[in-house]
MARVOMAR-90672 format. One record per residue (C-alpha): residue number from 0; x, y, z. Coordinates in nm, 4 decimals. Layout:
BEGIN
NUM X Y Z
...
! end
This chain:
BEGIN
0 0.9360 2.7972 -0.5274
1 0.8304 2.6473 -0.2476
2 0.7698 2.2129 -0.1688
3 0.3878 2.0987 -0.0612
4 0.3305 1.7421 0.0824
5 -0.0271 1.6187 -0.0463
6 -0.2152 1.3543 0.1429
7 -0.4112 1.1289 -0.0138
8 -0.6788 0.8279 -0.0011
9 -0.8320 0.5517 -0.2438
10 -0.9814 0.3044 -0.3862
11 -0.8019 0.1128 -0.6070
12 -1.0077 -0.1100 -0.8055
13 -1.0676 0.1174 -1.0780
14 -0.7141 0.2004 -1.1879
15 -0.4099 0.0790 -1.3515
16 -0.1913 0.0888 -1.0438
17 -0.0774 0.4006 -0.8129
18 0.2601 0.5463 -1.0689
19 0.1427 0.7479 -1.3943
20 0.1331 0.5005 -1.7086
21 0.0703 0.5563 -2.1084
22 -0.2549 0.4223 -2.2114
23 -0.3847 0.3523 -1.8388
24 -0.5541 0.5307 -1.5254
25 -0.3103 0.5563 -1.2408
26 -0.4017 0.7503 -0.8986
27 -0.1270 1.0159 -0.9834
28 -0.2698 1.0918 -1.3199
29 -0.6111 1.1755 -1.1633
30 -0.4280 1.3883 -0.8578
31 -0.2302 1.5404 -1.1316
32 -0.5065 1.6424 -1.3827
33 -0.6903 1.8215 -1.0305
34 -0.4116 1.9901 -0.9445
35 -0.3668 2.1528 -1.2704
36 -0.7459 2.1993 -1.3345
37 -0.7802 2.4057 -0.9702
38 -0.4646 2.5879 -1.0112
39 -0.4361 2.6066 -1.4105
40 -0.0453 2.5451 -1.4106
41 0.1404 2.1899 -1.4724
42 0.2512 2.0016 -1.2150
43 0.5240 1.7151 -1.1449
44 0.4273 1.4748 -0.8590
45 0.6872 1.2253 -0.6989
46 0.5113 0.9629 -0.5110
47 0.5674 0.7869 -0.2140
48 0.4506 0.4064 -0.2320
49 0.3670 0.2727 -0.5520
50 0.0871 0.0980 -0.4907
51 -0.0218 -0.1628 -0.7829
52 -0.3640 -0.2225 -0.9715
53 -0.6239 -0.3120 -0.7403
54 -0.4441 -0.1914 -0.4115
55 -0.5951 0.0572 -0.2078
56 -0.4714 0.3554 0.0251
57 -0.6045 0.4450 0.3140
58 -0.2869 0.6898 0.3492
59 -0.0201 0.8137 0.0921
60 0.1566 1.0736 -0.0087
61 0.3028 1.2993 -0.3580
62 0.5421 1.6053 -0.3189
63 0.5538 1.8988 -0.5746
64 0.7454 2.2217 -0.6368
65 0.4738 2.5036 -0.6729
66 0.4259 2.8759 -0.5651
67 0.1363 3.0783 -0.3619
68 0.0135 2.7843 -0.2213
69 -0.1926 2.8443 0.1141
70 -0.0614 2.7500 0.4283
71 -0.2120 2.4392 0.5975
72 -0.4459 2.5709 0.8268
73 -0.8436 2.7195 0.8780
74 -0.7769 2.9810 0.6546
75 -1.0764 3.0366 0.3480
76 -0.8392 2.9547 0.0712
77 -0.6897 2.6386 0.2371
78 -1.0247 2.5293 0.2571
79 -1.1036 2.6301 -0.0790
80 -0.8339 2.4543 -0.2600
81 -0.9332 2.1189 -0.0622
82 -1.2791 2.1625 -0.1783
83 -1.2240 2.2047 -0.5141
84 -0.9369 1.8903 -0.5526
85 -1.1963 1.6896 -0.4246
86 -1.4910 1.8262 -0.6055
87 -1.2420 1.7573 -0.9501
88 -1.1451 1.4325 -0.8487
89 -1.3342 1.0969 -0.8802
90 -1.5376 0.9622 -0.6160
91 -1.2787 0.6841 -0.5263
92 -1.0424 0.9150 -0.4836
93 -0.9712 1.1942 -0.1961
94 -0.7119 1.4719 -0.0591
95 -0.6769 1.4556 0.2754
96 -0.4606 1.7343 0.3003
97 -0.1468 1.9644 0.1641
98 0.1107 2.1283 0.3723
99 0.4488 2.2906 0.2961
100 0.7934 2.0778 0.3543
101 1.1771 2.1328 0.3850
102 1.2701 2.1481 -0.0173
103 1.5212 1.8603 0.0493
104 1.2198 1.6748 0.1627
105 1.1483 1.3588 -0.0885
106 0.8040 1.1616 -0.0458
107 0.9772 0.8394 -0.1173
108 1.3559 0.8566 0.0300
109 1.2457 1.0406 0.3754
110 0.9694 0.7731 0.4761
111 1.1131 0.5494 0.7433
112 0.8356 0.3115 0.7703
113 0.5820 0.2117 0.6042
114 0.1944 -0.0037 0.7280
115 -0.0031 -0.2408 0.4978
116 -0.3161 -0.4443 0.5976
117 -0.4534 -0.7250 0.4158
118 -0.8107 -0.8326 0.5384
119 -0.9464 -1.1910 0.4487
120 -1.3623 -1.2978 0.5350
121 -1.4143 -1.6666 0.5399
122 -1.8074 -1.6099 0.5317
123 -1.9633 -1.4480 0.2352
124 -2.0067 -1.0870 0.2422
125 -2.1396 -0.8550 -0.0842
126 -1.9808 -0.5585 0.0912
127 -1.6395 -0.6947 0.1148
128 -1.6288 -0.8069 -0.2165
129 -1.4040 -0.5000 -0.3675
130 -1.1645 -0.4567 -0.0389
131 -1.0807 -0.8009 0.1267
132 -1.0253 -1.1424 0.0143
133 -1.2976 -1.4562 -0.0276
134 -1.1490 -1.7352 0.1486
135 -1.3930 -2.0041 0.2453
136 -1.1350 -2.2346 0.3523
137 -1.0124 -2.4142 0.6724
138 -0.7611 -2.1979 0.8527
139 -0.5900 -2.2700 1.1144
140 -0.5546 -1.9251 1.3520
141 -0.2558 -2.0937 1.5230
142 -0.0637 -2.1434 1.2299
143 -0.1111 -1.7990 1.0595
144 0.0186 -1.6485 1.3956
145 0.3521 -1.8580 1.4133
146 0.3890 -1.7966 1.0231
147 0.3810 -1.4357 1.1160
148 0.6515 -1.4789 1.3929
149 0.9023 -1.6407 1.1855
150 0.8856 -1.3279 0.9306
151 0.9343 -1.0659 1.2168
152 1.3238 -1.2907 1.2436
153 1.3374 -1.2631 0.8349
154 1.5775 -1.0272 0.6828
155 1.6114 -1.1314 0.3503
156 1.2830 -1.1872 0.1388
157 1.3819 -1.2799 -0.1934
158 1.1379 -1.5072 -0.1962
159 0.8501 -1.2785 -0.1462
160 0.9574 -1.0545 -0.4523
161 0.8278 -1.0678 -0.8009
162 1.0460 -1.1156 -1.0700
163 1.2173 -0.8563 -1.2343
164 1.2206 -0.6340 -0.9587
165 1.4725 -0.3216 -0.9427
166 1.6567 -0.2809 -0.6621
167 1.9833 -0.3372 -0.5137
168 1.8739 -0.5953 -0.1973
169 1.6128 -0.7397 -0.0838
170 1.6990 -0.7246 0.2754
171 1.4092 -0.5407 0.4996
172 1.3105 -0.5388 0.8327
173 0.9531 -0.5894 0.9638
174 0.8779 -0.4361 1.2825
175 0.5304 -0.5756 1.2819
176 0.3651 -0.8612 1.1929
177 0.0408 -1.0589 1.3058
178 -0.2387 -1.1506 1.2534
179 -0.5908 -1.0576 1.4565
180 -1.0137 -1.0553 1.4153
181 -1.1496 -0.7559 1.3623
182 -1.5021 -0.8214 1.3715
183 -1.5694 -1.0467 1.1056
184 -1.2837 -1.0048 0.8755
185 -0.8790 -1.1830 0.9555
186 -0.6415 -0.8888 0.9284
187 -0.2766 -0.9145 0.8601
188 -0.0931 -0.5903 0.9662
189 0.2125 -0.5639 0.9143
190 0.5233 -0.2562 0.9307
191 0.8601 -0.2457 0.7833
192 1.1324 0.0290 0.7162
193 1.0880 -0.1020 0.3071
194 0.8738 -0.3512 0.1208
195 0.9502 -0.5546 -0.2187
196 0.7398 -0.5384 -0.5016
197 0.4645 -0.7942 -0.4254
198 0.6201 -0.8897 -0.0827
199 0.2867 -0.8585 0.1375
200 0.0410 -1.0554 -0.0881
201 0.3383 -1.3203 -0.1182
202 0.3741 -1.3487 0.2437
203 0.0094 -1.3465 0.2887
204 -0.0606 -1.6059 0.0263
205 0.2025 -1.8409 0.1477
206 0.1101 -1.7881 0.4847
207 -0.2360 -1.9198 0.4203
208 -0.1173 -2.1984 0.2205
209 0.0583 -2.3208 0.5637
210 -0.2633 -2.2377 0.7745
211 -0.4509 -2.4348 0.5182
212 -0.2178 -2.7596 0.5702
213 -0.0928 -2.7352 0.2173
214 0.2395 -2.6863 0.3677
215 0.4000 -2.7492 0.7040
216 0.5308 -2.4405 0.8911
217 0.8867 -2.6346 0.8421
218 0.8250 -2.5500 0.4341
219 0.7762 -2.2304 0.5193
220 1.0580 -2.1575 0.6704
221 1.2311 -2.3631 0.3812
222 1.0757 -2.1394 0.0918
223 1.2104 -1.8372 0.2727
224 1.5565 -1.9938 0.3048
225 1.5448 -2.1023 -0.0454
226 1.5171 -1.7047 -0.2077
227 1.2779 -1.8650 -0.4359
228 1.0268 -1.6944 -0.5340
229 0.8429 -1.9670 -0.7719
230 0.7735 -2.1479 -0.4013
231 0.5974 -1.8740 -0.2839
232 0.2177 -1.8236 -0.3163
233 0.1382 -1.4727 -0.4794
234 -0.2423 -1.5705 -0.6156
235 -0.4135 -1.3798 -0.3314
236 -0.5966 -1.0613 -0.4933
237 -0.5149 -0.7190 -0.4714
238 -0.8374 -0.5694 -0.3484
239 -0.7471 -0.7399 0.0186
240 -0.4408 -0.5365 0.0393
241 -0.4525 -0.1893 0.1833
242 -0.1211 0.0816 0.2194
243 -0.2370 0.1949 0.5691
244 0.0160 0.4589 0.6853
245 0.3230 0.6196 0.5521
246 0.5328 0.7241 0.8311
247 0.7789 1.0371 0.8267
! end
């Protein structure tokens, strides 16, 4: 029994979140259903970043025990088993790749970084619509940027967590974060070693709400002090937010 590493990419608009659910569509219940349809065996998939209804992927990852896989590589079979996972799967939904891993490699625990993006278009657009966020506001650039600053000193971001959220801290550490044009839509980027459940589209949301002179930059940094997450603003949409890059 050997461990495979399988690459994926999405759209998420159409499902129920990225973590297999009763009664719902989740990206690793369509993965899961492909793999056993091409190879007519069960599998179990562990996934790396759970990513939650709405969110797209343009990178993540599952791990699975399996045998007589073929090797990454040109070989006929390789290429065979991509085309068929992809021919099984939806349309809003691809492989990008499998490859075989150390068996004490874990999709989750051995990431030690992770990338989101969440793009925002101030003008009307039809073909944003499903993967960025309508804000035909005032912003002020300026502010976003110095918003973005102050979270790069943050450690603890309680206040940028849901509710109910299962884990033992909520310390992380952000190695980037800023804001920048690209073309026509305003992209946050932003890296850590770990995010919270809901952290980026908190940050993001209260971040506007300061660039929008809801809030002074000073209240900002106050909501983060506070660990409150009831200050924070986590009403910007899903479809904006995008898991960029899972990094091993």
């Amino acid at each position: 029994m050997s461990r495979y590493l399988i690459e994926v990419a999405y759209n998420g608009k159409n499902y129920a979140g990225f973590q297999i659910q009763k009664n719902a569509n989740t990206i690793q219940a369509e993965v899961q259903n492909a793999l056993e349809v091409c190879l007519r065996r069960p599998f179990e998939l562990t996934g790396s970043s759970r990513t939650d209804a709405g969110v797209h992927a343009l990178q993540n990852f599952f791990h699975f025990d399996s045998e007589n896989l073929p090797e990454r590589g040109g070989s006929n079979q390789y290429k065979k088993l991509l085309y068929s996972l992809n021919s099984v799967l939806p349309g809003d939904i691809m492989v990008r790749g499998v490859r075989p891993v150390n068996a004490d490699f874990h999709a989750r625990f051995s990431a030690v970084s992770r990338e989101y993006r969440y793009g925002v278009y101030k003008q009307k657009n039809p073909f944003y619509q499903t993967t960025a966020y309508y804000y035909p506001y005032p912003v002020e650039i300026s502010v976003l940027e110095s918003a973005a600053k102050i979270l790069l000193l943050t450690r603890d971001f309680t206040a940028f967590s849901k509710r109910n959220t299962q884990v033992n801290n909520f310390f992380c550490t952000l190695y980037k974060s800023e804001w920048k044009m690209e073309n026509d839509l305003l992209v946050y980027n932003v890296a850590g070693n770990r995010f919270l459940r809901g952290m980026v589209r908190g940050m993001v949301g209260t971040m506007l709400k300061a660039a929008s002179g809801k809030i002074l930059l000073n209240e900002f940094k106050e909501i983060i002090e506070s660990k409150d997450c009831t200050r924070a603003n986590f009403a910007v949409p899903p479809n904006g937010l995008f898991l960029r890059k899972v990094n091993y």
